[in-house]
C-alpha positions as a Markdown table, in Angstrom:
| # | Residue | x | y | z |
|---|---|---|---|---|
| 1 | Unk | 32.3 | -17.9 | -23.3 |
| 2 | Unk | 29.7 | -17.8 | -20.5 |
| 3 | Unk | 28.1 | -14.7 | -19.6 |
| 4 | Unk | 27.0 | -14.2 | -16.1 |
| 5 | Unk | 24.3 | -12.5 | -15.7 |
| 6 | Unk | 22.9 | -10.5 | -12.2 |
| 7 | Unk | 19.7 | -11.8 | -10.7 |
| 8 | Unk | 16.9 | -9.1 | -10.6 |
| 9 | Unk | 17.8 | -7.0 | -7.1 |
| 10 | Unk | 15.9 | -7.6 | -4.0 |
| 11 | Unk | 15.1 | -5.1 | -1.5 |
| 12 | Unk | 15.0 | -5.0 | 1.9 |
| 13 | Unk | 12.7 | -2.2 | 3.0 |
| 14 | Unk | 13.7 | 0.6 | 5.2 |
| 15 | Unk | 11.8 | 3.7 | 6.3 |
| 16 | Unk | 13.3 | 6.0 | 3.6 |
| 17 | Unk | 12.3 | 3.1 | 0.9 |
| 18 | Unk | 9.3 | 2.7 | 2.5 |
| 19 | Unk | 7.9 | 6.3 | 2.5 |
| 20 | Unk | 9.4 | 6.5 | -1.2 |
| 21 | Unk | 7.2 | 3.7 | -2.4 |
| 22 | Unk | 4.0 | 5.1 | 0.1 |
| 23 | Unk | 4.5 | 8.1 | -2.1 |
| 24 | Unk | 4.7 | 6.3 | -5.4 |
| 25 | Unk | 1.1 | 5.2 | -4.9 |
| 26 | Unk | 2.2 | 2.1 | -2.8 |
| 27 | Unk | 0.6 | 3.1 | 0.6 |
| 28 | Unk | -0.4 | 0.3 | 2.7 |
| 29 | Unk | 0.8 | -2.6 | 0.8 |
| 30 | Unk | 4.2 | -2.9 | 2.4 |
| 31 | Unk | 5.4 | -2.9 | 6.1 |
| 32 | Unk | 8.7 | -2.0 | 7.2 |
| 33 | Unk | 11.4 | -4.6 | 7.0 |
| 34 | Unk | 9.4 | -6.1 | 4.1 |
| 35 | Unk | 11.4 | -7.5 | 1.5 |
| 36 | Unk | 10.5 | -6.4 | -2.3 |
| 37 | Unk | 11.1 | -7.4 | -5.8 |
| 38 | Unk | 9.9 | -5.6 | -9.0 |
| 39 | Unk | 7.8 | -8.1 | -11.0 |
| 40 | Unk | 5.9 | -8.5 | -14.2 |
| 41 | Unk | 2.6 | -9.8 | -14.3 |
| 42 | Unk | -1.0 | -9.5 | -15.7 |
| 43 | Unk | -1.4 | -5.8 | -14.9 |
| 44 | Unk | -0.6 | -2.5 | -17.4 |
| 45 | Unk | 2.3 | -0.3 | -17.4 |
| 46 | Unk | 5.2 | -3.0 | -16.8 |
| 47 | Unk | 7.2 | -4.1 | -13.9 |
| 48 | Unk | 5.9 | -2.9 | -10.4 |
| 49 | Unk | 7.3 | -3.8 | -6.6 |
| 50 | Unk | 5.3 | -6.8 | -5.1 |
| 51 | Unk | 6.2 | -8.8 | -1.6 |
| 52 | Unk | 8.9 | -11.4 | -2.9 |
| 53 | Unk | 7.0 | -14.2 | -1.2 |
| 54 | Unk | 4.2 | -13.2 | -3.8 |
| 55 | Unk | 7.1 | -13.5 | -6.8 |
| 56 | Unk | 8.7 | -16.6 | -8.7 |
| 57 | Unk | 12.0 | -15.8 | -9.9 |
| 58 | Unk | 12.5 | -17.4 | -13.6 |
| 59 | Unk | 16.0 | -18.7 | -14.2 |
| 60 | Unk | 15.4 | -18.5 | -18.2 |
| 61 | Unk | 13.8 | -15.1 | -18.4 |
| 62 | Unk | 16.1 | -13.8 | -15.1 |
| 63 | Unk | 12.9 | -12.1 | -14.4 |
| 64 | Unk | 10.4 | -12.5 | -11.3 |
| 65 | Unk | 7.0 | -13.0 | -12.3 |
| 66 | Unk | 3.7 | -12.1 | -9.7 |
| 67 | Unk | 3.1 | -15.9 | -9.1 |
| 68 | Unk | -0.4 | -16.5 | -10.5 |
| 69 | Unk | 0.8 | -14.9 | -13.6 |
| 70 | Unk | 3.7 | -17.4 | -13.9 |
| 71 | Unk | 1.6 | -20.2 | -13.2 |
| 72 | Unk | -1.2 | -19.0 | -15.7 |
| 73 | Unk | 1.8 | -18.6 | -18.1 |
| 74 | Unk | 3.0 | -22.0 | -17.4 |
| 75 | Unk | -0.2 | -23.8 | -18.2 |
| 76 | Unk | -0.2 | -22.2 | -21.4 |
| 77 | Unk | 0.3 | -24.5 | -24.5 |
| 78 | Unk | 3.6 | -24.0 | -26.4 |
């Protein structure tokens, strides 16, 4: 039996989003209209919202990583 699982959600940011995450500690990173994904990567307290042009989403994991961290992770011997 295959299981289907969802892909991590995306988000499109509007002006309620947008002043959400400015008030979250966010301010200044995104711009209206932006587009979003929460992503792991080489920084404390787990996932965090980064510009999906900065993420790679990982089939295996059905995570998106912070791209230098996926391809720091990548180069790593198994």
């Amino acid at each position: 039996m295959n299981i289907l699982r969802n892909q991590p959600q995306k988000m499109l940011l509007d002006l309620q989003k947008l002043n959400e995450l400015n008030s979250m500690g966010y301010a200044g990173e995104f711009c209206l209209g932006d587009t979003v994904v929460t992503a792991c990567g080489d920084w404390r307290g787990g996932p965090k919202y980064i510009l999906e042009h900065k993420a790679v989403y990982e089939k295996t994991t059905n995570t998106y990583w912070e791209r230098h961290c996926y391809e720091a992770r990548k180069k790593l011997p198994r």
